[in-house]
N, C-alpha and C positions, 0 to 999 in steps of 0.2 A: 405532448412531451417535448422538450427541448435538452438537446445533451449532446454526444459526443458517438458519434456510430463505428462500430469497431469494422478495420479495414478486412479481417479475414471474416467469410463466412463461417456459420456455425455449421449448415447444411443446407439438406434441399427439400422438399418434397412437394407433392403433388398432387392436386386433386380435381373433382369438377365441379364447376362453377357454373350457379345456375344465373342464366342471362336475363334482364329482365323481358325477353322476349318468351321466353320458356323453354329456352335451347341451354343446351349443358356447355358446356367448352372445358376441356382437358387442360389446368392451369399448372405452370412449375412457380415454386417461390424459392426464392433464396431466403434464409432465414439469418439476420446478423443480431450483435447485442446493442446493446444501447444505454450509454451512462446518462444516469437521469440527471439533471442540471435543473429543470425545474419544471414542473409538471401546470399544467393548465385546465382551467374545468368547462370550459368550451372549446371544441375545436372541430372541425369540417367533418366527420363522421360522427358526431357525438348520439347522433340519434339510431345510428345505424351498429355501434361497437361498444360492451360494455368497456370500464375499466376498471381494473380489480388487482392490489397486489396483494401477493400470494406466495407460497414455497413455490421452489423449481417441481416436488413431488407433487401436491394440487396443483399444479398449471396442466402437467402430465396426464393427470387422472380426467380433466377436465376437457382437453378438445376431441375429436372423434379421430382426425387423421394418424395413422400410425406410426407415421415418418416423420408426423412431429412434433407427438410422444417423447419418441423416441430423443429426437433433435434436442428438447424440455430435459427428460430426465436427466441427460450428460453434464448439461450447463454449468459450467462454474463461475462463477462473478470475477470480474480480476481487480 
């Protein structure tokens, strides 16, 4: 994706991330929006991250963490 990243955060949350050693690590992300300017069908994670768009309420329904769910459901586009 290519576009315009919004300067405030949406949120935060937090989870753990498995290493590819086998070790977990307690990760914080900041979550921002991002105006899409033009989207690209290969790009450096493509094998490792789907990409799907979607309503703000399926994006919600669909990740497991719940801070950010929650961070998903608020969203409004500007």
């Amino acid at each position: 994706m290519e576009g315009e990243v919004a300067k405030k955060k949406l949120g935060v949350f937090h989870y753990d991330k498995r290493l590819r050693s086998g070790r977990t690590q307690h990760v914080r992300v900041s979550v921002y929006s991002l105006r899409v300017d033009a989207e690209r069908d290969v790009w450096p994670e493509v094998t490792e991250r789907e990409k799907l768009w979607t309503s703000r309420e399926d994006a919600s329904d669909r990740v497991q963490e719940i801070e950010l769910s929650a961070i998903l459901s608020c969203f409004e586009p500007s």
